[in-house]
C-alpha positions in Angstrom: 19.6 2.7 -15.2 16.2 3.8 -16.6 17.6 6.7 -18.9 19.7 3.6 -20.6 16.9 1.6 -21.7 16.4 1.8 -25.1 12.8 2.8 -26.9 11.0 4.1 -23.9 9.4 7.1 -24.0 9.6 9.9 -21.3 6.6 9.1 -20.1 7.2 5.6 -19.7 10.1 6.1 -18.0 8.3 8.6 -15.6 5.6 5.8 -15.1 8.5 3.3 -14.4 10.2 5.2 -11.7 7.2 6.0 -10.0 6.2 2.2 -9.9 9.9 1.8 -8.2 9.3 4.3 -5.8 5.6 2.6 -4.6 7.6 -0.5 -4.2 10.1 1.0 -2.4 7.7 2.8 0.0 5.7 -0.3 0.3 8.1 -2.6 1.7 9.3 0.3 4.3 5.6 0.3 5.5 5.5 -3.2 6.0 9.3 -3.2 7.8 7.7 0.2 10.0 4.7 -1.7 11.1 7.1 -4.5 12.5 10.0 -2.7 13.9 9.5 1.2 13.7 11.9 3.5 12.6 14.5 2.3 9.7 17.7 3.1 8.1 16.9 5.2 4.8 18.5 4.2 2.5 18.1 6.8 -0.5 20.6 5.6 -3.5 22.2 2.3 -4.1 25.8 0.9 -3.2 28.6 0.5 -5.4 30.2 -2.3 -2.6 33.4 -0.2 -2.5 32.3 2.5 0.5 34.9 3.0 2.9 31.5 2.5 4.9 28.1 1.8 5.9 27.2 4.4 8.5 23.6 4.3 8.4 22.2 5.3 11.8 18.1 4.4 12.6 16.0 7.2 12.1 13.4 8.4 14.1 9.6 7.1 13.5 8.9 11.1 12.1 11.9 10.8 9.6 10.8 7.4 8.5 7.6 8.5 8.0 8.2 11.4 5.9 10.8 9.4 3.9 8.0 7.0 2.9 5.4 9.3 2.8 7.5 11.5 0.5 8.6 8.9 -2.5 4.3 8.3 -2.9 3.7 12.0 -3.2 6.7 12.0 -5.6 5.2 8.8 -7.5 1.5 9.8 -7.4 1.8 12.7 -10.3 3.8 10.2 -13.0 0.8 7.7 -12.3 -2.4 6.9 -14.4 -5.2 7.2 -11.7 -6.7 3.5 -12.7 -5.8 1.5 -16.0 -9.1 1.2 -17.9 -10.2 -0.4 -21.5 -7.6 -1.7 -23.0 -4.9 -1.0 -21.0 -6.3 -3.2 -18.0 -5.7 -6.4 -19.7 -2.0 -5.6 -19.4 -1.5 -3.1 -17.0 -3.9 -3.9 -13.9 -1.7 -4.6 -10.9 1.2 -2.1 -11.5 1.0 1.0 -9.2 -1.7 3.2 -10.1 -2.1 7.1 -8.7 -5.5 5.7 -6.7 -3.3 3.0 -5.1 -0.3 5.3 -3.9 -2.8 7.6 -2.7 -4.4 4.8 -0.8 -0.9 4.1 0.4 -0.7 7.5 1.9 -4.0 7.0 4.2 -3.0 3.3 5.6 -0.1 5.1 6.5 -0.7 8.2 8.5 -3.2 5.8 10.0 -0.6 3.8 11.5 1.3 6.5 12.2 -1.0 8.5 13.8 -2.8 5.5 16.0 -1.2 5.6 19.9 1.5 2.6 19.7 3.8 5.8 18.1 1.3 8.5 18.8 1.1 9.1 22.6 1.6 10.9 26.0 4.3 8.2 26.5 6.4 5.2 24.4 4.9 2.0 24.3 7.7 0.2 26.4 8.0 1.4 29.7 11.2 4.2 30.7 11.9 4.0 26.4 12.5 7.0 25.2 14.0 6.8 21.7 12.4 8.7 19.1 12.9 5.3 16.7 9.7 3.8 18.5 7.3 6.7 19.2 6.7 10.8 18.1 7.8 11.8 21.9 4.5 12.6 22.5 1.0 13.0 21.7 0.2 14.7 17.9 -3.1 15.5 16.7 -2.1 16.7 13.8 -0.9 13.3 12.7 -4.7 12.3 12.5 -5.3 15.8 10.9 -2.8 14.6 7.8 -4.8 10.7 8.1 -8.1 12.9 7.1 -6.2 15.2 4.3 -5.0 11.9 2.5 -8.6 10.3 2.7 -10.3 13.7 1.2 -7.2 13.6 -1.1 -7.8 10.4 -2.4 -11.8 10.7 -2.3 -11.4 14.0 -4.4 -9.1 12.4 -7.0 -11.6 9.7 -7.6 -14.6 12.3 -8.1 -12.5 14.2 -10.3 -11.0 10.6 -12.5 -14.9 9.7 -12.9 -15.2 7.5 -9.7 -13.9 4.5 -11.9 -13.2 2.7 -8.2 -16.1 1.7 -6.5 -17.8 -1.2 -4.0 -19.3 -4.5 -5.9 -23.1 -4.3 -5.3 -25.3 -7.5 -5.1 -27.3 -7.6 -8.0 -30.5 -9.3 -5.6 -31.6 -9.2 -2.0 -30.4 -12.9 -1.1 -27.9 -13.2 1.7 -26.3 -15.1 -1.0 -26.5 -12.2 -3.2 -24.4 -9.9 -1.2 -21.9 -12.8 -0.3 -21.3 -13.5 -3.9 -21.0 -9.6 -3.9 -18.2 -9.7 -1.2 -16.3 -12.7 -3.0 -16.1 -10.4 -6.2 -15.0 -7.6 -4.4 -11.7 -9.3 -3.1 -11.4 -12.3 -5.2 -11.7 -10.9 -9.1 -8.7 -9.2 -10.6 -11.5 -7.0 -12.3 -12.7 -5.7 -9.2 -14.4 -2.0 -9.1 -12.5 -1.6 -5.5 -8.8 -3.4 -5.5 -6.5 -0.6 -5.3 -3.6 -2.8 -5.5 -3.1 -6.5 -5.7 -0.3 -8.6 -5.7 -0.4 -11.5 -8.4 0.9 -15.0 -8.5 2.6 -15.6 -11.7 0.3 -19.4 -12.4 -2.8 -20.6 -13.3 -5.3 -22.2 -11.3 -6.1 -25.1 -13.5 -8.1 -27.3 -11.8 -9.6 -28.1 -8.2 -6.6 -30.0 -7.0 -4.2 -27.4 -7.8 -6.8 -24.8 -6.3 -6.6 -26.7 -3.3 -2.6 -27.4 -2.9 -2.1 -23.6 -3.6 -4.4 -22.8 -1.0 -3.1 -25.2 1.3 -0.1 -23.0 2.4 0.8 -21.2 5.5 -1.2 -18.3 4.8 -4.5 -20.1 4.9 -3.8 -22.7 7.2 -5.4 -21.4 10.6 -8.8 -22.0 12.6 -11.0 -18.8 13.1 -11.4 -18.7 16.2 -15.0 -18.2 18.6 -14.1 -15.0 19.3 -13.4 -13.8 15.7 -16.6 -15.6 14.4 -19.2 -14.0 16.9 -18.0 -10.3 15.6 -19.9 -10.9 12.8 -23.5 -9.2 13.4 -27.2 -11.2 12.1 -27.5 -10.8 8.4 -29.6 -7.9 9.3 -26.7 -6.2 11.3 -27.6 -6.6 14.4 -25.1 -7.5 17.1 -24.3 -11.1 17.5 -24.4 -11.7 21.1 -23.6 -15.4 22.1 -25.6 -14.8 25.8 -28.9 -13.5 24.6 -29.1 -16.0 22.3 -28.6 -18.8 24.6 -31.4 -17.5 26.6 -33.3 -17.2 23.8 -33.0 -20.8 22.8 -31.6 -20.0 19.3 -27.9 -21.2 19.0 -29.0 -23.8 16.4 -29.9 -21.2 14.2 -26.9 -18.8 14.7 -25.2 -20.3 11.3 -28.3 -21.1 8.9 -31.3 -22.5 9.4 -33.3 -24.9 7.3 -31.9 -28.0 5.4 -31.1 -28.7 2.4 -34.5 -30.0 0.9 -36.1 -27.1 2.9 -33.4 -24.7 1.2 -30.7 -23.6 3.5 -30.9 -19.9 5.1 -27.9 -17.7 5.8 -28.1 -15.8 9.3 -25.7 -14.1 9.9 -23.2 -11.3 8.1 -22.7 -12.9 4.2 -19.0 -11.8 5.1 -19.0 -14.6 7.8 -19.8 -17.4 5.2 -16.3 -15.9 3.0 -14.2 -15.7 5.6 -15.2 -18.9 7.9 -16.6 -22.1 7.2 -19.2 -23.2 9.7 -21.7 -25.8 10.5 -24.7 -26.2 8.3 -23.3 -24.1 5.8 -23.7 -25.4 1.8 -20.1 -26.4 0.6 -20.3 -24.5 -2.9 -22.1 -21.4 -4.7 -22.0 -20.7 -8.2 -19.6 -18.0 -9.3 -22.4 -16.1 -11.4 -25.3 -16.5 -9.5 -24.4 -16.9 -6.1 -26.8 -20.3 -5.8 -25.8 -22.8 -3.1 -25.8 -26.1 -3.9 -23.7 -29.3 -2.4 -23.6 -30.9 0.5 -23.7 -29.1 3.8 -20.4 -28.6 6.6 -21.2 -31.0 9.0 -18.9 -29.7 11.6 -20.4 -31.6 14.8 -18.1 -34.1 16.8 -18.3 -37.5 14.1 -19.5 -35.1 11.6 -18.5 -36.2 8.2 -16.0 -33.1 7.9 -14.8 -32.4 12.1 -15.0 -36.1 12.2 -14.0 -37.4 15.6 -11.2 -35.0 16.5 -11.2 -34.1 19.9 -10.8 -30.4 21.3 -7.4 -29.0 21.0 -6.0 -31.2 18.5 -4.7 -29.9 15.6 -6.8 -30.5 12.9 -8.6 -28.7 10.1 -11.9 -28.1 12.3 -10.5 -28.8 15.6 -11.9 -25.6 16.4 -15.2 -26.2 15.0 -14.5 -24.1 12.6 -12.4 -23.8 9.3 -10.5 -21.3 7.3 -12.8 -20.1 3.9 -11.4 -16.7 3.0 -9.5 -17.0 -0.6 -10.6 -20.7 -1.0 -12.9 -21.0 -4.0 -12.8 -24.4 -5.4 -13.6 -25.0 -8.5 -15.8 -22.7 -9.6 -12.7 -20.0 -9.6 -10.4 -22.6 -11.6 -8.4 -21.6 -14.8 -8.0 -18.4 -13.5 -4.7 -16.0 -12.5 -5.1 -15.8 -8.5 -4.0 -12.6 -6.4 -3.8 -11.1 -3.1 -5.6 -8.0 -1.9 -3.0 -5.6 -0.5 -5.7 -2.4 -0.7 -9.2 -2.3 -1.1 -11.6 0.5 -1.3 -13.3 -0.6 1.9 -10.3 0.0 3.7 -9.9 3.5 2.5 -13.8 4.3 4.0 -13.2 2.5 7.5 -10.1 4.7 7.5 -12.2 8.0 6.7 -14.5 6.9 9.4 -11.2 6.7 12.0 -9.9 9.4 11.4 -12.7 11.6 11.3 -13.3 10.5 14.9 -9.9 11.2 16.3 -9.9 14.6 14.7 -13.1 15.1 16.0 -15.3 15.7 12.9 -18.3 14.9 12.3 -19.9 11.5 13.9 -22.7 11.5 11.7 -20.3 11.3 8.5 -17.6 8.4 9.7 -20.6 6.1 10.2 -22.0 7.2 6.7 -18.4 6.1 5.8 -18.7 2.5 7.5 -22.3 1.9 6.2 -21.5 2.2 2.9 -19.4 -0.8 3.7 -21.7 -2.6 5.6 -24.9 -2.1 3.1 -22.5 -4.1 0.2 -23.8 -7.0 2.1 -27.2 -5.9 3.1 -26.4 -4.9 6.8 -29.0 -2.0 8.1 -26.7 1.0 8.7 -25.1 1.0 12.4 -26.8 3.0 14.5 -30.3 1.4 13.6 -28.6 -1.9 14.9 -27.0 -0.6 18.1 -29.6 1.6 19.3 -27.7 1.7 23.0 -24.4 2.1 22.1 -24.9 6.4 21.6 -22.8 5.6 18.9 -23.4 9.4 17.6 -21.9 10.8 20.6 -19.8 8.2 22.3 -15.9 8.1 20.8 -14.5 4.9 22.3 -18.1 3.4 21.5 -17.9 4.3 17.9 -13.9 3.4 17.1 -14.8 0.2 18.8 -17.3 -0.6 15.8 -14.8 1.0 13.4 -12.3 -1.8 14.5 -14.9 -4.5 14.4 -15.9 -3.3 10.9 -12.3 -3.9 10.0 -12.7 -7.6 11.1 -15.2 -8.7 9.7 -14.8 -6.7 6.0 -10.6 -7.5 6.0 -10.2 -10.8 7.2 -6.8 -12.4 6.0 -6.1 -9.0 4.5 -3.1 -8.5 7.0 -4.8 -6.1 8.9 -6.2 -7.5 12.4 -3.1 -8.4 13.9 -1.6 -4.6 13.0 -5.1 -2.7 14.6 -4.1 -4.7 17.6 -0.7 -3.6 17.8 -1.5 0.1 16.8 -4.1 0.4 19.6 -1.5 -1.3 22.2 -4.7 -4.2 22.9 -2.8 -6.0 25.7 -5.7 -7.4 27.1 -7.0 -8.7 23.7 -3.4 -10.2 23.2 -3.8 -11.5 26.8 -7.5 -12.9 26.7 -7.6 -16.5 26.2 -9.2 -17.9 22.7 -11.8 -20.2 22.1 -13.5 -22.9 19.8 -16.8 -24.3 19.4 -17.1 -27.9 20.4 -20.5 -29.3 19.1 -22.0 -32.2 19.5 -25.3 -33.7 17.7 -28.5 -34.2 19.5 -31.7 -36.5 19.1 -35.5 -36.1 18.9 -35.4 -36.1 22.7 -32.6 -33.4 23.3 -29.7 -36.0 24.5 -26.5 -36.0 23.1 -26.8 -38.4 19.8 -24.4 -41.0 18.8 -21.0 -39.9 17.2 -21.6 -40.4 13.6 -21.8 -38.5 10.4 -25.2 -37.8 8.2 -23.7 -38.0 4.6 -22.6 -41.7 4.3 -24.3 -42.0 7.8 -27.7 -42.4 8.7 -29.0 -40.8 5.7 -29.1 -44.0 4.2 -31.5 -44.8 6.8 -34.0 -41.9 6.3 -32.6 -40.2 9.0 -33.3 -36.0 8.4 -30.7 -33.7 8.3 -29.6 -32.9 11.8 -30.4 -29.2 13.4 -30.3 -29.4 17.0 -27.1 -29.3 18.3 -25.4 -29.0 22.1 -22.6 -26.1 22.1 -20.0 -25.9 24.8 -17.1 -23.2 24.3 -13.4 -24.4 25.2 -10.1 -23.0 25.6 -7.4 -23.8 23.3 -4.3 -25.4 25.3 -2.1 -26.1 22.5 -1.5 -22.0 21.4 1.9 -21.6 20.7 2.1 -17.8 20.6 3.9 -16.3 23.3 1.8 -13.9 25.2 0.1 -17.1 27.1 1.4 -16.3 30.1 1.2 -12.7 30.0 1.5 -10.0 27.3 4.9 -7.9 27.2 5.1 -4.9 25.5 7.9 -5.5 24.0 6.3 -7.8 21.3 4.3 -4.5 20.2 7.1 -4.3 18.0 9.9 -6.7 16.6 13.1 -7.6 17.3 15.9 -7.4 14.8 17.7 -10.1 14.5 20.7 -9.8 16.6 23.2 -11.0 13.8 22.1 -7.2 12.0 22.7 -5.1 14.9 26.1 -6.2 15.9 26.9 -5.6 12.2 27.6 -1.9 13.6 26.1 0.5 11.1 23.5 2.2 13.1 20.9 0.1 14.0 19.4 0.5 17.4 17.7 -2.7 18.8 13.9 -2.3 20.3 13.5 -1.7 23.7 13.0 -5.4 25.8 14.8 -7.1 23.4 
């Protein structure tokens, strides 16, 4: 009904449509990366059909029907709103973002759960859940939408680009990192999707961030794939041996002044032990109390291994959760960032088998944000130059640690078909406090403990890893892949227009 709008321009109208078609393709990407290929539905329904014959299409057809409305949007699109026109305009659909669109896309396409010498699900053979076979030249168009997107910015100016530290501190670069996801006046969000409220004061901060999204424990496994702050591996073993696990979070205290370790990305996206509990929104300072995530801790308190809790898994959930130095602001959700766009360069010019040399130039640029040394100096045996499976594994972990709570890990599982990952049992950490002599000290916090008494911060801690035994995801007792995609609800397919139920289901 757009040509019967009153007092818009052509232009405007151009603009609007194009918006409607990036929604449109949107929300088929999201319904692909669940379920595969999907009715198209191309025009709207009056309600008096005759009827509703709308068979499942193949993955291919899906594809090009999504892939098709962006490169019909991308040309009625302003590249970025700047000046002026970002106060009102930022978080509409921009030519960068349906660009961006394009590359996510052809990289799930193109990854083996559709792209492969055989279907995911064992004797399937419908083309609504794979390409019938392997396709290189699916990766081929992942790379022509990457240099299509990174030639557009050259040409627009390079308005979008990665938040920089403005010092050296580990702090620094983490305040860099929160500003790159968290400000709706970030140099590198593509596209966002905004909550219509204001945060107006800690306690609304906190409810909003209190829902499902954000409730969740990191787990041990996701924490140790962030590297040292210098980006070197993390290795849990050779630290043991080395005596240093009490200095795998910070080290110091807070008279001393508290040191960050590891990865600044660690501290956004996971609260750990010894970590300070707030850092200034302009300068990045630390300041608080510290996490004390020991059992009896004043925060883990005394809740015992696999019981749900807040830190039951000696960790906590820190990723969007600003307190209230972010108050009074509008809050938003990253759906693409710039970083993602580079970590999909880097993928795809390793499946296409281009240059090694550039796809890590692509993931340092992500990594040195936060002051990591670039990838191969920090994994001098991993042949990273040379070795494929060696190199995407670091593109993946990249991904982890740069995208948490982005909706991301979950779907580089699934594309990959990660079975064993699904299948691998998950940990926590539980600690517990030691004294001067290296026994296990009484169960009791510091704060409103025995500081009172003059007792120093506590440093030395005992670690033991444990299973969780309270999961309630269904691969427990053995990964099927069927779950690699979703089932439709039974209710829709016996509805009889078309749609083909997934294979195992």
């Amino acid at each position: 009904n757009i040509d019967g709008v009153p007092d818009l321009s052509d232009n405007e109208k151009k603009r609007m449509v194009a918006e409607a078609k990036c929604l449109i393709a949107t929300r088929y990407f999201d319904m692909f990366r669940h379920y595969g290929g999907l009715p198209i539905i191309r025009a709207s329904f009056t309600g008096t059909e005759n009827g509703y014959e709308m068979p499942r299409a193949s993955v291919e057809e899906t594809v090009k029907f999504i892939i098709g409305l962006l490169d019909e949007a991308k040309g009625d699109l302003p590249w970025a709103y700047t000046g002026a026109d970002a106060q009102n305009e930022t978080g509409r659909w921009t030519r960068a973002g349906a660009i961006g669109m394009k590359c996510r896309i052809w990289n799930f396409a193109a990854s083996p759960l559709f792209n492969d010498t055989e279907a995911y699900y064992p004797g399937a053979s419908s083309l609504s859940i794979w390409y019938g076979g392997y396709k290189p030249e699916l990766w081929d168009n992942c790379l022509k939408a990457c240099e299509e997107f990174f030639t557009e910015s050259q040409l627009n100016g390079g308005i979008y680009a990665l938040e920089q530290a403005t010092g050296s501190r580990p702090e620094d670069y983490r305040l860099a990192f929160r500003k790159a996801y968290a400000t709706q006046g970030s140099t590198e969000m593509l596209h966002s999707t905004r909550v219509t409220t204001g945060v107006g004061s800690k306690y609304n901060w906190w409810e909003w961030n209190n829902n499902e999204r954000l409730s969740y424990n990191p787990t041990q496994e996701y924490v140790e794939m962030f590297p040292w702050s210098d980006g070197k591996p993390f290795n849990w073993e050779e630290t043991e041996n080395e005596g240093k696990l009490d200095a795998m979070f910070t080290t110091g205290t807070v008279e001393e002044g508290v040191v960050l370790t590891r990865d600044p990305r660690l501290y956004e996206s996971a609260i750990v032990n010894g970590m300070q509990k707030q850092m200034d929104w302009n300068t990045g300072n630390m300041s608080g109390t510290i996490y004390e995530l020991w059992s009896g801790g004043t925060d883990a308190k005394e809740e015992p291994a696999n019981v749900a809790g807040k830190y039951t898994a000696g960790y906590a959930n820190n990723k969007f959760y600003m307190d209230t130095d972010y108050k009074n602001v509008y809050a938003h959700w990253a759906y693409l960032r710039l970083p993602e766009i580079y970590l999909i360069y880097a993928e795809a010019l390793v499946q296409t088998g281009g240059s090694y040399t550039d796809a890590i130039d692509n993931i340092d640029k992500v990594r040195s944000r936060v002051g990591l040394k670039g990838l191969v100096t920090c994994n001098p045996g991993k042949n990273l130059t040379t070795d494929k499976k060696a190199l995407l594994e670091e593109i993946l972990r990249e991904r982890v640690c740069e995208l948490g709570m982005e909706d991301v890990r979950f779907f580089d599982m699934i594309r990959y078909k990660m079975k064993e990952r699904f299948e691998t049992p998950l940990h926590g950490l539980l600690m517990q406090r030691l004294n001067a002599n290296g026994e296990i000290a009484a169960i009791k916090p510091w704060y409103g403990g025995d500081r009172a008494n003059g007792v120093k911060q506590p440093t030395h801690f005992s670690y033991e890893k444990f299973v969780f035994g309270n999961r309630r995801i269904w691969w427990d007792n053995g990964f099927d892949p069927k779950w690699y995609l979703s089932p439709f609800p039974s209710s829709e397919v016996n509805k009889g227009y078309g749609l083909e139920q997934n294979p195992g289901w």
